[in-house]
N, C-alpha and C positions, 0 to 999 in steps of 0.2 A: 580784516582790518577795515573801519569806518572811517574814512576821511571827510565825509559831508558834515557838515556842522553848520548846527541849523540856530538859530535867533526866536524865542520865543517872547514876545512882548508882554507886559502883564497890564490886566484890565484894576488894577486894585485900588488905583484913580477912583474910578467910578463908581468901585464897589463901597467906598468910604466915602464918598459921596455919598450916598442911597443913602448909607447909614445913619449920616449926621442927619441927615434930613429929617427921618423918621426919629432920631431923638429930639428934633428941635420942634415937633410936630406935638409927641406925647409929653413936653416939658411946656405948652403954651400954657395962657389966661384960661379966665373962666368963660370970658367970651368966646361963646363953641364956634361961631359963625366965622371969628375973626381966626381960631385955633385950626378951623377946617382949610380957609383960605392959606392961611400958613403952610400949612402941611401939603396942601394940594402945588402951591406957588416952589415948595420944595423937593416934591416929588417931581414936578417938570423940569426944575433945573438938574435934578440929577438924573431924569432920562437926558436930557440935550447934554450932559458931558458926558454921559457914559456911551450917547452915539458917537459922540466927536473923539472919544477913546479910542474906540471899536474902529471907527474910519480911521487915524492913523496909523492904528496897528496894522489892519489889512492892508495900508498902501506901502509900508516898510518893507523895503526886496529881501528875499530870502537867498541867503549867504551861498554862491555857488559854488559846486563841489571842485576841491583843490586837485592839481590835474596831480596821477603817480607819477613817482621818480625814480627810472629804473635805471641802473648801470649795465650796461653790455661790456661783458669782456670778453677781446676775441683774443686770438695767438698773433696771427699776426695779419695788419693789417694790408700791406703790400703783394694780395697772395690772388687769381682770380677766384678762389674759391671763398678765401673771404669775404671778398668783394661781393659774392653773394650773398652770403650770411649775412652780411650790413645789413644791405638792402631791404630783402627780405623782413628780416627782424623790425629795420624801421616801417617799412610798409605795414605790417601787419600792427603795430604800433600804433601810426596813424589810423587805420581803417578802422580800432577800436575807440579810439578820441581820448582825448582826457589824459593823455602820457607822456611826458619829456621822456627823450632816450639822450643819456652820455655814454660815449663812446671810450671805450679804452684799450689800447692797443697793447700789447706784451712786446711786439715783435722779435716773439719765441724766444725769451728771455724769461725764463719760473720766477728770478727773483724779481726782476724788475714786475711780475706780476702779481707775487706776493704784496708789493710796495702800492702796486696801487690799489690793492683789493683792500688794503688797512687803511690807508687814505681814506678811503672813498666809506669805507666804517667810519672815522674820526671826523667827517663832515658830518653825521645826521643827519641827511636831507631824504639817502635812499630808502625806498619801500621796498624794493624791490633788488635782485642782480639776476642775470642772467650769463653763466658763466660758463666759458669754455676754457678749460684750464688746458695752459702748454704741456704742464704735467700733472698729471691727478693727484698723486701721492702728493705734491708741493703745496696744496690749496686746501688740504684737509684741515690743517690749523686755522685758516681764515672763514673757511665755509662755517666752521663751528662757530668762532667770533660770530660773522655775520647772523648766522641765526641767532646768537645766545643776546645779539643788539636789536631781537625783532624784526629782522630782514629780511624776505621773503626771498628765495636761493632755489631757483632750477639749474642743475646742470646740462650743458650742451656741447654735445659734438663730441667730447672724450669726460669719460668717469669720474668722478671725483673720489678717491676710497686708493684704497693698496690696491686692488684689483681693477687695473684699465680695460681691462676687457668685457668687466660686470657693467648691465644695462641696469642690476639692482642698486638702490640705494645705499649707500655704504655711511652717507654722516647724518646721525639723527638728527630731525629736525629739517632735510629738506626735503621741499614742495615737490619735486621730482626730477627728473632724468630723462631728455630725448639724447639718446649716444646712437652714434654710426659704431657699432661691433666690431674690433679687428677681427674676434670670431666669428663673425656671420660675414664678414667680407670674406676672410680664409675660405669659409666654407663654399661662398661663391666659389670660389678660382677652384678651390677641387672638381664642383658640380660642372663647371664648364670642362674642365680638364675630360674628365669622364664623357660629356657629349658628345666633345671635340672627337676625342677616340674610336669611342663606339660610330660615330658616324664615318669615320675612316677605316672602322674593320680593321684596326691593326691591333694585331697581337701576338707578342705586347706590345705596347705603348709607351716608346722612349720621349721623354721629355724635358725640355728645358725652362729654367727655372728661376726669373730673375724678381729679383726684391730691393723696399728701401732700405734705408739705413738701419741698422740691428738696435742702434742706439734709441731708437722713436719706438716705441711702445707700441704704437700701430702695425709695423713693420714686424716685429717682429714675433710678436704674438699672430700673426696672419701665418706668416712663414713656418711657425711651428703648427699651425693646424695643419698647413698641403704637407709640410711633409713628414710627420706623423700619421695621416691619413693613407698616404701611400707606402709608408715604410714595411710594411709586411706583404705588399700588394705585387701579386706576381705577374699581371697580366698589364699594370699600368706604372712603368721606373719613370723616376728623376735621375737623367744620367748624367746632367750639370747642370750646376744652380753658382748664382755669384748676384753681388747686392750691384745695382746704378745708381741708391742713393736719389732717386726722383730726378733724375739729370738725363735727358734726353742724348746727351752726347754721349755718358756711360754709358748709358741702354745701346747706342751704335753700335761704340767698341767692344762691349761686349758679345751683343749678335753676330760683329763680324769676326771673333776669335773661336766663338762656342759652336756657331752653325756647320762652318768646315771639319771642325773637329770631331764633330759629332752627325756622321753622313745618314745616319739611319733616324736621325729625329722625326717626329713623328707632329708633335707641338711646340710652340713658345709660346710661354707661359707667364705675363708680368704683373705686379701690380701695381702698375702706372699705365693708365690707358693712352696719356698723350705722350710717352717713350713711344710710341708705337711706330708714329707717322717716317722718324727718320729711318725706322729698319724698314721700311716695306722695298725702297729699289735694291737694298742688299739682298733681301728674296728674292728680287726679279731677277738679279747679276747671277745670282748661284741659283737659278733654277728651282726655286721652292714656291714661289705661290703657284696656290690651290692646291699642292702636297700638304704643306706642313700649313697646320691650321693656328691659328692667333689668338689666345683667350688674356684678356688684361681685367683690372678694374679700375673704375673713374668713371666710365662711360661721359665724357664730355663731348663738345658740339663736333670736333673733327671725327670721335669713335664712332659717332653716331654714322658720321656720312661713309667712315668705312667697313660696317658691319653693311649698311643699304647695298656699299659697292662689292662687298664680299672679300673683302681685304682682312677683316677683322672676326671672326669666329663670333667671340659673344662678347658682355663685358659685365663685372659686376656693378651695381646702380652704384652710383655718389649722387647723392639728392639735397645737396646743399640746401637751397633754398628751402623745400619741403623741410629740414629740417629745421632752421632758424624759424619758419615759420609754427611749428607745433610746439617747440620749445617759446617763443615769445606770449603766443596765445593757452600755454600750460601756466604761465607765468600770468600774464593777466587773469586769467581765471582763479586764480589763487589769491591774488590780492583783492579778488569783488568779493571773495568767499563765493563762487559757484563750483557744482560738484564736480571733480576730475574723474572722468569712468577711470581710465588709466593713465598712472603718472609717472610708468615705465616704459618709456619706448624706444622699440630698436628700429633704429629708422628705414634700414634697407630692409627688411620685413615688413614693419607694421606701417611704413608709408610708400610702399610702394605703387606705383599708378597702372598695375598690373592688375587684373579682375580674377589671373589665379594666384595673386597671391608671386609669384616670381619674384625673386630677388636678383634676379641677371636679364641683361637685355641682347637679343641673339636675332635672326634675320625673320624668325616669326611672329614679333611684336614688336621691332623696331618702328615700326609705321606707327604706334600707339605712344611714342616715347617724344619728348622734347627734352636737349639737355637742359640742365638748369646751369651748369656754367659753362665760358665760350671758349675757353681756352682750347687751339689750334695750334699745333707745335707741326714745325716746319721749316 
C-alpha cells in the first residue's frame, strides 16, 4: 500500500511558449534581418519563461508522506500484561515514525469487540489493525470484513480461526500471526514437570495440577496437553488437579486443601506463575520446600526472583512485550510492502531470548532473563 503522493508540476507553459515563438519567427516579412531579430527576441523570451517555469516548479514542496493509521485491539486493558502489550506496541510504533496508534479496549467482552472492530471498519481511516481477539472464533467475521475493506490485519496474542491454539493462519487474507500457544505453553509445564522430577529421582512422580479457568481457551487447551501427556505415563501421575481461575487466593486454598491430602507429592504444578508467591509459607508450614519442587508459567518480575532464590523450579516464558513488539513491527512491514521472512510466530519459541532456543526459564538461565511484565502478587 502507497500512501506517499507526490505533486508533479508540468512545464507546458514554456513548452508553448517555445512553440509560438518559432511560429512567429517562420510567419515574419521579407525583411530576413528584421525576421532573424524577431525570431531571436522570441527565442529569449521563451528561454527566460521557461527558466522561471523550471524555477517554480522545483521550489514547490513535495507533498509529505501521510502517517499509517493502525487500530490496536487488546482484551483488556486493565491487565499488567496488557499494560505491556500497549506499551510495547506503541513504542515500537514510534521508533518506526510515521504511525498514529488508536487504542481499543474489549475489556474481555467478544461482543463489545466485535462492535468495535466494525466501527473502526465504518470510519475508513484504518490501514492497518493489530488484533488480539478475546476470542478468536468471535473475530473471524470482522477479520474477513477488514481485509475484504483493504485493511492490513496481523493477529496478536491469541488466533484468529476455530482453532485457538493454531499459530497458522486460519482467515485468508491476513498479513500474519505472532500467538503465545496454549500448546507450546502446555508443553512447557510438561517439560518442566519432567525436569522437576527427574532431578528429584522420584519414581514415580506424583503431582499436582492446577489451571485457569476451562471456560478461556488458553486454559484449557494447555491443561489438555499436561494431561494427555501424562495419561498413559507410569513413572510420572497427576494425583490432583482443580482450576484457581488466575486468582491468587484460589491458587492458596487450593494448595492448602490438596498438599495435605496428598503426602507423597512430589510437584505443584501451575499455570499462573504469580499464584505462586502466596503458597510458598504453606510449604514452609507443612515442611515441603525444597522437597516438593514449583514449576508455573508466566514467568513474571516476582517468578523471576524466586527461581534465583530457589523457591520456584522453573517457569514457562510469557513475553508480552517481545510479543506486541513483533506483531506491531509484522504489521508495519506489511503495510511498507517489505518482505516478512516469517509471518507465523509462536512467540514462546520463536522469540525467545534464550541462545538454545528454551522456552522455559529454570535457575540455569535465569541470570540471562528480564521479566517483561511486573506483576508481583503478595
Amino acid at each position: 500500500m502507497d500512501r506517499i503522493r507526490s505533486r508533479r508540476a508540468t512545464q507546458a507553459l514554456a513548452a508553448i511558449t517555445v512553440s509560438l515563438a518559432f511560429v512567429a519567427a517562420a510567419c515574419g516579412g521579407d525583411d530576413e534581418e528584421a525576421s532573424d531579430t524577431a525570431a531571436d527576441t522570441a527565442a529569449e523570451t521563451a528561454a527566460e519563461t521557461a527558466a522561471e517555469s523550471a524555477t517554480e516548479v522545483s521550489a514547490e514542496p513535495t507533498a509529505a508522506a501521510e502517517p499509517f493509521e493502525i487500530a490496536h485491539f487488546v482484551a483488556i486493558q486493565a491487565n499488567p500484561v496488557e499494560e505491556a502489550i500497549i506499551k510495547s506496541a506503541q513504542d515500537t510504533a514510534d521508533a518506526a515514525g510515521g504511525i498514529n496508534v488508536t487504542l481499543f479496549d474489549a475489556n474481555n467482552d467478544p461482543q463489545a469487540q466485535i462492535a468495535q472492530c466494525e466501527d473502526a471498519i465504518a470510519l475508513g481511516k484504518f490501514d492497518g489493525f493489530l488484533l488480539k481477539a478475546v476470542a478468536g472464533a468471535t473475530m473471524i467475521d470482522c477479520a474477513e470484513k477488514a481485509v475484504a475493506a483493504g485493511i492490513t490485519v496481523v493477529a496478536q496474542g491469541n488466533a484468529i480461526g476455530a482453532d485457538s491454539a493454531s499459530v497458522e493462519l486460519q482467515v485468508p487474507g491476513l498479513a500474519g500471526s505472532v500467538i503465545h500457544s496454549a500448546v507450546t505453553n502446555g508443553n512447557g509445564i510438561v517439560s518442566l514437570i519432567e525436569a522437576a522430577c527427574a532431578d528429584l529421582a522420584a519414581d514415580p512422580c506424583e503431582v499436582i495440577y492446577l489451571f485457569g479457568p476451562l471456560a478461556f481457551d488458553w486454559s484449557s487447551i494447555g491443561r489438555e496437553t499436561v494431561t494427555t501427556a501424562f495419561a498413559d505415563n507410569t513413572k510420572i501421575k497427576i494425583v490432583a488437579e482443580q482450576t484457581h481461575n488466575f486468582s491468587p487466593d484460589e491458587a492458596l486454598t487450593a494448595a492448602q486443601q490438596l498438599l495435605p491430602a496428598n503426602e507423597g507429592v512430589d510437584v505443584l504444578a501451575l499455570d499462573c506463575s504469580f499464584c505462586v508467591a502466596p503458597i510458598l509459607p504453606v510449604m514452609d508450614e507443612l515442611g515441603l520446600t525444597g522437597t516438593v519442587h514449583i514449576v508455573s508459567a508466566g514467568t513474571d518480575a516476582g517468578t523471576v526472583q524466586e527461581i534465583k532464590d530457589g523457591k520456584q523450579f522453573g517457569s514457562v516464558l510469557l513475553i508480552p512485550a517481545t510479543e506486541a513488539r513483533l506483531g506491531m513491527q509484522m504489521l508495519i512491514d506489511a503495510l511498507n510492502g517489505t518482505p516478512i521472512a516469517d509471518n507465523t510466530i509462536d512467540v514462546a519459541q520463536d522469540g525467545t531470548p534464550f541462545a538454545d532456543g528454551s522456552m522455559v526459564a529454570n535457575a540455569g538461565n535465569i541470570g540471562d532473563f528480564v521479566a517483561e511484565w511486573p506483576l508481583i502478587a503478595g
